[in-house]
Structures are given as C-alpha cells and as structure tokens.
DRENFI-920838 format. One line per field, with one value per residue (C-alpha): residue in one letter; x, y, z. Coordinates in Angstrom, 3 decimals. Layout:
<rs>
residu <- c(A / ...);
X <- c(X / ...);
Y <- c(Y / ...);
Z <- c(Z / ...);
</rs>
This chain:
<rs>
residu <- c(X / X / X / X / X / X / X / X / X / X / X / X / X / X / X / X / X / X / X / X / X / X / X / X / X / X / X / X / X / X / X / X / X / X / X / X / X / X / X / X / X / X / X / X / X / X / X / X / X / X / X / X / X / X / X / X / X / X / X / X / X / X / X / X / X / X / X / X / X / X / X / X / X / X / X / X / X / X / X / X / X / X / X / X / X / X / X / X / X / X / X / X / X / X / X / X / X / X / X / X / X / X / X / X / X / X / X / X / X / X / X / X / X / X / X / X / X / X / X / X / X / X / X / X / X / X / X / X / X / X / X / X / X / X / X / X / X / X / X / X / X / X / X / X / X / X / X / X / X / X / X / X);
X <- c(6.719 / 10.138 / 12.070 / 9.879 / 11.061 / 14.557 / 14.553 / 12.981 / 15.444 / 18.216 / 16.963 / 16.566 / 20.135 / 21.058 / 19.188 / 20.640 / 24.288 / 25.403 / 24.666 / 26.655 / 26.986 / 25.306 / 21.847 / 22.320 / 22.702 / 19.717 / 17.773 / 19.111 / 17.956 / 14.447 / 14.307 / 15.712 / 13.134 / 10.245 / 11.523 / 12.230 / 8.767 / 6.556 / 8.134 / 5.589 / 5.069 / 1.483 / 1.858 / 0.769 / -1.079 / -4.610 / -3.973 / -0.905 / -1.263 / -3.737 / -4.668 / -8.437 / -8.417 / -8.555 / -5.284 / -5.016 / -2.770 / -2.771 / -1.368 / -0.551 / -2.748 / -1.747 / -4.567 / -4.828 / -2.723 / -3.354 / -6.009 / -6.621 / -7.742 / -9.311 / -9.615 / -11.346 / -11.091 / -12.984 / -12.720 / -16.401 / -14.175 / -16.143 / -14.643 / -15.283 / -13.506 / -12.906 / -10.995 / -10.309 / -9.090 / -7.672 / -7.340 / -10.767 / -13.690 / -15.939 / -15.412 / -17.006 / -15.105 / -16.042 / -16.826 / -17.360 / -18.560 / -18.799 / -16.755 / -13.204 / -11.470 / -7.901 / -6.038 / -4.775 / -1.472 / -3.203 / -0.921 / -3.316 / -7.313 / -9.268 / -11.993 / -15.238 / -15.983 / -18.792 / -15.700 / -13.106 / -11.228 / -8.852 / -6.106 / -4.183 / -1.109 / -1.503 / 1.711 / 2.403 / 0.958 / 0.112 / -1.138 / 0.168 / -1.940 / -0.582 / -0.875 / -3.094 / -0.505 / -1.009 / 2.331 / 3.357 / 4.046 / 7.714 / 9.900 / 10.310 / 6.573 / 6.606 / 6.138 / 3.244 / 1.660 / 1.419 / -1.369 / -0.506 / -3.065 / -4.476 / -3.628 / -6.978);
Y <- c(26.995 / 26.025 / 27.830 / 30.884 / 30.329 / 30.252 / 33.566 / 35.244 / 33.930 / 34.429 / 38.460 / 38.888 / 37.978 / 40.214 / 43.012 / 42.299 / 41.684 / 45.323 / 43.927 / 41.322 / 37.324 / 35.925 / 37.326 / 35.822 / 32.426 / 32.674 / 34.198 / 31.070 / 28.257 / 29.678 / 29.431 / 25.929 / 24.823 / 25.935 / 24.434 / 21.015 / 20.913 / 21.368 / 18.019 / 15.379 / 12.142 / 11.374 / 8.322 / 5.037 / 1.775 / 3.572 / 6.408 / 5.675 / 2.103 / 1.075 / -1.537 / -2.683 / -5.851 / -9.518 / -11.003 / -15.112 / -17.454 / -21.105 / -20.912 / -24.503 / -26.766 / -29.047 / -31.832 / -31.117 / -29.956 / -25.977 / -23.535 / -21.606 / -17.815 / -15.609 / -12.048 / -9.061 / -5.615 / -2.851 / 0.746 / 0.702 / -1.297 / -4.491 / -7.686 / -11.320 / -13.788 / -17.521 / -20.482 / -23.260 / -26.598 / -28.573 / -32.125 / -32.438 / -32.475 / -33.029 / -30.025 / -26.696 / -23.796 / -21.247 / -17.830 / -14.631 / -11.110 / -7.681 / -5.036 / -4.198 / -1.368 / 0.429 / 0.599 / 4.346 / 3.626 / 3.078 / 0.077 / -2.937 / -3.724 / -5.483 / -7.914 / -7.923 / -11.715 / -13.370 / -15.090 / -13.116 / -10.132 / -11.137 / -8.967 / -7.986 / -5.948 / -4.493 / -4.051 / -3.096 / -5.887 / -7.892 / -8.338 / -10.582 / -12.440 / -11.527 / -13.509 / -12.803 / -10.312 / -8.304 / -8.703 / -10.360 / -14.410 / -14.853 / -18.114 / -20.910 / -20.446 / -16.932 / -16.697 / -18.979 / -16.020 / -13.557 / -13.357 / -11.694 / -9.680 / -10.703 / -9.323 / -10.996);
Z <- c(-3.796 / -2.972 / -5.755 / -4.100 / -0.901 / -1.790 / -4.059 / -1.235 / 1.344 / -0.877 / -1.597 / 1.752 / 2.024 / -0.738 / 1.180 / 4.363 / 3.618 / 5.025 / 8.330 / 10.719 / 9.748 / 12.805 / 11.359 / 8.000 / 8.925 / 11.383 / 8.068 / 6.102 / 8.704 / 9.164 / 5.482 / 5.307 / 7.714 / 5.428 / 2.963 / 4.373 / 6.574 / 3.403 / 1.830 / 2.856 / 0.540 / 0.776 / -1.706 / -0.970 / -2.273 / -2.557 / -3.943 / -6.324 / -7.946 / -10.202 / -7.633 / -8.735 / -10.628 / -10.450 / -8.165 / -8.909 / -6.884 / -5.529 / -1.379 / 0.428 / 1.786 / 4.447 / 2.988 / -0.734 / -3.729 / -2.960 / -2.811 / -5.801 / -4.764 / -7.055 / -5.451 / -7.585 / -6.138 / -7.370 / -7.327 / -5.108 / -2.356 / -2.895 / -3.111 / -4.737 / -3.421 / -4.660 / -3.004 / -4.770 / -3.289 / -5.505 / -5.720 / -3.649 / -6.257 / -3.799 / -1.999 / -3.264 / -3.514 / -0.884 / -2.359 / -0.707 / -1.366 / 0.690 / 0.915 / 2.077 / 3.727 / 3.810 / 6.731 / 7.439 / 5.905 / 2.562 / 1.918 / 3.387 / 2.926 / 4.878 / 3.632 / 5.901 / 5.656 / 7.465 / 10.026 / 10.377 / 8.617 / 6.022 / 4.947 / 2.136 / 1.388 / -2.323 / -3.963 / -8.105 / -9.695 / -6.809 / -3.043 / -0.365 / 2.009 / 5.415 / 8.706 / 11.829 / 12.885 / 9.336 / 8.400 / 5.373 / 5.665 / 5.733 / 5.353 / 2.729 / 1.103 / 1.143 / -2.539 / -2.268 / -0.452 / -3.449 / -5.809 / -9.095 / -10.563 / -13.841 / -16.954 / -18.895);
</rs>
C-alpha cells in the first residue's frame, strides 16, 4: 500500500512538473503523511509470543527458603497456579484455578484469585510477577521475580 502511494505521488509529480514548485512540495507532504499515518505496530504480548505454557520459579520468603510457583497459562485464559514453600513441610502448598485477563496493552494478565488480583507481565520465554502498582519489582531480587517458562 505504501509502494502505491508513493508511485502515485511520485506520477502525480511527473504530471504536474510544468507547473510552479510551491505546489509540488505541498503534493509531496500530503503524500508523506499517508504514508507515515498508516504505520501502526499493533504487536504485543497476546497476540505475538507464544505465551501459553507452564512458567516455574522460586521468589523470597521472609520465613522459609522460597516459594516455588508453578503458573500454567492456557490459550482458554485459564490459569493453575501452585505455591510452594519450601523448607515448611507442614505447610500445604496453596493452589489456585480460574481464569485471567489481558490488560489493554496486551503485555500484562491478570489472575482472578479468590483475594486479590495477581498480575503478570509475559515476556519471550517468561513473565514477571509485578508489585501492587503493576509494575515490575525492581532492586537487588529482581531476578527472583521472573518465572521462566518450561521447556518439559
């Protein structure tokens, strides 16, 4: 569509030349305008990665050894989610189902969980957990934060 633009503008120039300058660079900027408003990158997380899958990582814990999380997206936008603490036996690991949603950016989901929402931001190979603020945990354990997805 561009290349089509530009022959035409560049015929009409051809067409036109006879006449004075000043209306060939107005002819040229109209043109350039098309062309530059029809470039719009609609790509994001949702609709560009191969995001579903099974993203495994183990996050502090102020009273334990770390929490193991297991999240499993799928292409239905349901979750699973697991979490693990470790070095506590006694304590079961919580686990949680539903279904999530993307934000309008299509970079961040949402899990509906029976507390509160918790979200994501899903990357190439991986998500981040992200604060209450939805942005992504900064600082020395920011590593700790990502969950890679799961090549089994």
């Amino acid at each position: 569509m561009k290349k089509l633009i530009f022959v035409f503008g560049i015929a009409l120039l051809t067409l036109t030349g006879c006449k004075n300058q000043e209306k060939k660079e107005m002819v040229v900027e109209e043109n350039m305008d098309v062309m530059v408003s029809e470039v719009v990158d609609d790509h994001n997380s949702q609709n560009s990665l191969d995001w579903a899958g099974v993203y495994e990582g183990v996050t502090p814990c102020a009273d334990c050894e770390g929490i193991k999380i297991v999240l499993e997206l799928n292409n239905d936008n349901t979750y699973s989610l697991s979490m693990t603490y470790l070095g506590k036996p006694l304590v079961e690991p919580l686990k949680e189902q539903g279904e999530f949603t993307w934000d309008k950016s299509g970079s961040k989901v949402s899990l509906k969980t029976e507390d509160q929402p918790i979200w994501f931001k899903v990357g190439e190979n991986q998500v981040w957990m992200l604060d209450g603020d939805k942005n992504i945990i900064k600082g020395d354990f920011e590593k700790l934060f990502i969950l890679k997805k799961s090549t089994n």
